[in-house]
Each structure stands twice: as C-alpha cells, then as structure tokens.
C-alpha positions in Angstrom: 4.6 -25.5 -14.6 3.4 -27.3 -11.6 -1.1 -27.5 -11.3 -2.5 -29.7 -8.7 -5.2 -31.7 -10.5 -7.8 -30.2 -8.5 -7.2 -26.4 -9.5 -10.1 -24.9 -11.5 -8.2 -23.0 -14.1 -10.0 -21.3 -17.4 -8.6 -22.3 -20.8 -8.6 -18.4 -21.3 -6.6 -17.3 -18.4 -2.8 -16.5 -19.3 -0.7 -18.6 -16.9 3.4 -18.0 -17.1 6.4 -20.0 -17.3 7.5 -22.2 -13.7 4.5 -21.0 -12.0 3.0 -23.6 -9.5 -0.7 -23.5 -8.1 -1.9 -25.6 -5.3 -4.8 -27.7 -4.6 -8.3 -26.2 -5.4 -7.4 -23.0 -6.1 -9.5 -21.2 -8.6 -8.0 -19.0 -11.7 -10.9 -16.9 -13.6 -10.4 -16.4 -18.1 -9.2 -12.8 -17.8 -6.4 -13.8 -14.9 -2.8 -13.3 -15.9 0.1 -14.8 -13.6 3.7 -13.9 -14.4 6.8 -16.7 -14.3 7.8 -18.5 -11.5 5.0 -17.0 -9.6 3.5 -20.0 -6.4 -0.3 -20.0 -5.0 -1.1 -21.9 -2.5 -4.5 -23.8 -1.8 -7.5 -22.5 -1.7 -6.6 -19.4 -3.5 -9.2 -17.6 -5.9 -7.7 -15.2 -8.6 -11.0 -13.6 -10.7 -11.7 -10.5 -12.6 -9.1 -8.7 -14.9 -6.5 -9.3 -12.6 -2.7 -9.2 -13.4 0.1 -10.7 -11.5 3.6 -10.2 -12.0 6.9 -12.5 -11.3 7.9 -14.3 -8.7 5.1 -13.4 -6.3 4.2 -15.7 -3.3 0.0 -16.3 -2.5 -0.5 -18.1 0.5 -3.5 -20.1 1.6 -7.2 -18.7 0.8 -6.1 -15.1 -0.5 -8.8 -13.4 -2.8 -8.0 -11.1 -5.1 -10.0 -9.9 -7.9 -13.3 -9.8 -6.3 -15.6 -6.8 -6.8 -15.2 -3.8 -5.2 -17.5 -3.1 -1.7 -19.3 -0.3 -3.0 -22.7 0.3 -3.8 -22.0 2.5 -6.9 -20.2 -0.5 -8.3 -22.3 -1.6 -11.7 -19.7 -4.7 -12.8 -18.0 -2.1 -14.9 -14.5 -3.8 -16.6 -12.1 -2.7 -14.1 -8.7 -4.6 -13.3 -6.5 -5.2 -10.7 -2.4 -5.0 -11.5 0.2 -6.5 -9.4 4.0 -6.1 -9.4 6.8 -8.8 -9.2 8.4 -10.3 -5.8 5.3 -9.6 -3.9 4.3 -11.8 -1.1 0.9 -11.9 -0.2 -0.2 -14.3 2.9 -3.2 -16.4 4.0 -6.4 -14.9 3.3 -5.2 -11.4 2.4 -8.4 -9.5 0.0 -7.8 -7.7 -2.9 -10.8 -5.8 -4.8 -11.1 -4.6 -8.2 -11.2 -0.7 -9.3 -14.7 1.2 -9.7 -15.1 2.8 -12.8 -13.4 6.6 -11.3 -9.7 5.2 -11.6 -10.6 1.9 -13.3 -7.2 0.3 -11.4 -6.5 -1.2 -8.2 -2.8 -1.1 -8.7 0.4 -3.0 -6.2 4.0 -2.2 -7.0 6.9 -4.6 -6.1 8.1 -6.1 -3.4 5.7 -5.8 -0.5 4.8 -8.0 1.8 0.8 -7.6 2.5 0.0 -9.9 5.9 -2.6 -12.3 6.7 -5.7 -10.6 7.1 -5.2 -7.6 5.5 -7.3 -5.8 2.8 -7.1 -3.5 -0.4 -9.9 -2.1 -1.0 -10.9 -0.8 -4.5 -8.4 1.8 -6.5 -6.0 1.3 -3.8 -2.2 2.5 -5.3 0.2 0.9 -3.2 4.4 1.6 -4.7 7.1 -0.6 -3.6 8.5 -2.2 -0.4 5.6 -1.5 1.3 4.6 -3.6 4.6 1.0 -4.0 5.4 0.8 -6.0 9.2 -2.1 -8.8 9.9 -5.4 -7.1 9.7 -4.4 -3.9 8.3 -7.6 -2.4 6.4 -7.4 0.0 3.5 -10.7 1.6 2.3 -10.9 2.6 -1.0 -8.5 5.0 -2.9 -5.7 5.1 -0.6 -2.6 5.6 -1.7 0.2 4.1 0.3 4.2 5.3 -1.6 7.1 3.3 -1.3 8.9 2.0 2.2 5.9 2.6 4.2 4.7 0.3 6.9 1.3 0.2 8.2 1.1 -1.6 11.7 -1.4 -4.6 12.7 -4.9 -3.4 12.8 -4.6 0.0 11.3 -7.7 1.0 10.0 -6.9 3.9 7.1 -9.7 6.1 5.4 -11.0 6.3 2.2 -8.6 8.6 -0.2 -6.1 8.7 2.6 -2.4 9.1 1.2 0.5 7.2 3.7 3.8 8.8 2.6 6.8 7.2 1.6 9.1 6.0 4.9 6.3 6.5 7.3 5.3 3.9 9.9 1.6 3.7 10.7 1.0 2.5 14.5 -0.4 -0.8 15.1 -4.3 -0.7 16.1 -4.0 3.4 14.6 -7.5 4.9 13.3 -5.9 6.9 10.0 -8.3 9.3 8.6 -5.4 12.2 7.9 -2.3 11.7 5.6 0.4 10.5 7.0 3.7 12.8 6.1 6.9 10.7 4.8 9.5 10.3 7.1 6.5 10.1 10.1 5.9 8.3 12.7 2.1 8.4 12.7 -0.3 7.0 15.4 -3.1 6.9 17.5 -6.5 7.3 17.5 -7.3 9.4 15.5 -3.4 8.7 14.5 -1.2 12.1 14.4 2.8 12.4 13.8 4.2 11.5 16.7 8.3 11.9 15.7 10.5 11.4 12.9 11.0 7.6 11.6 15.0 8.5 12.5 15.5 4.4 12.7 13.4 3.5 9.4 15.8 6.7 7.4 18.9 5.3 9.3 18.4 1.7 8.2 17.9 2.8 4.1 20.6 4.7 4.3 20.0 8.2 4.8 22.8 10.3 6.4 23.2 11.9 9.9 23.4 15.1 8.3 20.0 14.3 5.9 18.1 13.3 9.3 19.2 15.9 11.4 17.4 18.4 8.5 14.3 16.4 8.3 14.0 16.1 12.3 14.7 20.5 12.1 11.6 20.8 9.7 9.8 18.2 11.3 9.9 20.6 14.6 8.9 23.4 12.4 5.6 22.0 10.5 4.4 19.4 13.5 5.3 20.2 17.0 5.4 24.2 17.2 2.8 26.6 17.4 3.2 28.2 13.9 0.2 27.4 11.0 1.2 25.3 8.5 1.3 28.2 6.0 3.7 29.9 8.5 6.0 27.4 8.8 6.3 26.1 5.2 7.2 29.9 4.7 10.1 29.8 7.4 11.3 26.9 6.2 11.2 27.8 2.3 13.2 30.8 3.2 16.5 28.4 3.7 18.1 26.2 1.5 16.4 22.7 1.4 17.4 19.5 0.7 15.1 17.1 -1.7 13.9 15.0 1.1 12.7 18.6 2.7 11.1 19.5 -0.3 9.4 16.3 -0.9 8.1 16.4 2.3 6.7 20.2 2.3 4.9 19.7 -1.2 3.6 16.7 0.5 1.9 18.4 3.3 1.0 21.6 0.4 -0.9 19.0 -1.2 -2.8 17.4 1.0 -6.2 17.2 0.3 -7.6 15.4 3.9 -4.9 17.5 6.0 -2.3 16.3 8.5 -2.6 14.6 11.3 -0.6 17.0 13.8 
C-alpha cells in the first residue's frame, strides 16, 4: 500500500491490498477500494461507495457525492463499481435515490474526463463514455456501448449494447443495440457494421442484423408491422435480442 501523507483517509474505510492514493485525496468511513486499485490527487471517494480491482482514478474525480435531485432526503444509498475500470480527471459519480437504492458500473470501461453518472445509473461492461458525456439519472447504458463527446442522454434512457452514440447527440429515445444513433434529437442512423466486425461477429450475423435493421428503422412499416414480418422468419439471437429490445421500450425509438 502506497498513501501520500497528505491523504485524508477514515480509520473506518476498507482500503485493499497494493492500492496507492495520491496526494490530498479524500477517502470517506463507508468507502471500500479493491487491490491494486491507483487514485490520483485530488480525488474524493465519499458515501457507501464500492470500488473494485485494479481500477485507475485520475486527478479530481468525485464519486460518491449525493444525488442532484430534489427528492433526495440523505437516504443510505451506495454506489458499486467493477474491476479494471478507468476513470479520468474530474469525471462525477452520484449516489442512488432511495427508488433503486444503487448507482451501479460494471468492468472495464473507460469513463472520460468530464463526464457524469448521474444517480441509479446501470452501466455493464466495456462501455466508453467520451469527455463530457452527461448521463441523467437512471440510464441504463449495456455492455460495448460508446457514447461520443458531449452526448447529453435523458433521464431513464436505455443505450443498447454495441451501439455508438454521436458526439455532441441530444439522446432522449433508446438507442437500439447494434445502432448507430445520432443527432439532435439523436435517431438510428445505420448499423454499427465496423463496431460488430471488430468483436467478432460474422459476415453472415451482420448481413441479418443490417436485413432487420431495414425492416424496423428505415421503411415505412409501424413497428408492430415490422417486428411481425420479421418474427415470421427464422431469427438469429442477435435478431431477437434486438426486437425484444425495441418491444420493450418504454421512452420509444429514435427512428
């Protein structure tokens, strides 16, 4: 373990093996901070906050604070963080309210300098959030998804998994997986064909998801109309997945 002197750190807070925290950074009593993981200076970790392995806080990043809503009464809420997560200078992370109690971050993402999580936030794994990128409260971002520089995303907005979101995009629909989604308001503009391509996804697998993509977002059929032309085929899972998704979509999709 490797604490520079002037670090403020409670006798309370749970602080792992190999874990290094810079000059006056602040660690709250009901903070927990996995092996090996590094904080720079300047951070402050408060709040019920829980950080996994090997994660990386750079300068000034605040996580833990209270939520920015009104209804917020300092209710015992908590904030849970993966492992290998890298999370740059002066990047905000807010606690839960007391409706899902939980403002929760997978593994492996890379959240940029600037950026914010608002309150109840779920993000999954291998998730990129660009400088600036701004997430109102209970969003819900799944895994692979990358949300572009200045993105602004609404309240209980859900980004699906393999999407891109534009840089600079107002988000106030889902965003389907598989999408590219932009604009202001943002609406899917194509099929992420480079983002499947590059995890691995076959030609056969794309050229499926690009057919249904035509379907549900770029003809003239309903939603309801499509999903039925489309369910009277065999699907593969990735077509499935992406149907429910747009089935249970409770803000609608930006077409």
């Amino acid at each position: 373990m490797k604490i520079d002197p002037t670090a403020k750190i409670h006798p309370k807070a749970n602080i792992g093996k190999d874990v290094e925290i810079g000059p006056y950074c602040c660690i709250s009593k009901d903070v927990t901070i996995g092996d090996g993981t590094v904080l720079a200076e300047h951070c402050i970790i408060k709040g019920k906050t829980t950080i996994g392995k090997n994660c990386k806080i750079f300068t000034g990043a605040v996580i833990g604070s209270a939520p920015q809503d009104l209804k917020y009464n300092n209710e015992k809420t908590t904030i849970t963080i993966g492992d290998n997560n890298i999370i740059r200078e002066y990047v905000t992370i807010n606690l839960g309210t007391i409706k899902s109690g939980d403002t929760k971050i997978g593994n492996d993402n890379l959240i940029m300098a600037y950026a914010h999580v608002a309150h109840d936030c779920i993000i999954g794994d291998k998730v990129i959030i660009a400088n600036v990128g701004t997430l109102a409260g209970h969003v819900i971002i799944e895994d692979n998804a990358i949300i572009g520089g200045l993105a602004a995303i609404h309240q209980f907005v859900r980004i699906g998994k393999l999407s891109i979101v534009g840089g600079c995009a107002k988000v106030v629909q889902d965003a389907p997986p598989f999408s590219i989604f932009d604009g202001c308001p943002a609406r899917v503009r194509s099929i992420n064909s480079i983002g499947l391509r590059r995890v691995g996804y076959s030609k056969e697998k794309r050229l499926q998801l690009k057919s249904a993509f035509k379907e549900l977002f770029h003809s003239r059929l309903s939603f309801s109309h499509a999903i039925k032309k489309l369910e009277s085929k065999s699907l593969s899972e990735e077509e499935k997945y992406l149907i429910n998704f747009v089935k249970n979509s409770k803000r609608g999709i930006g077409r």
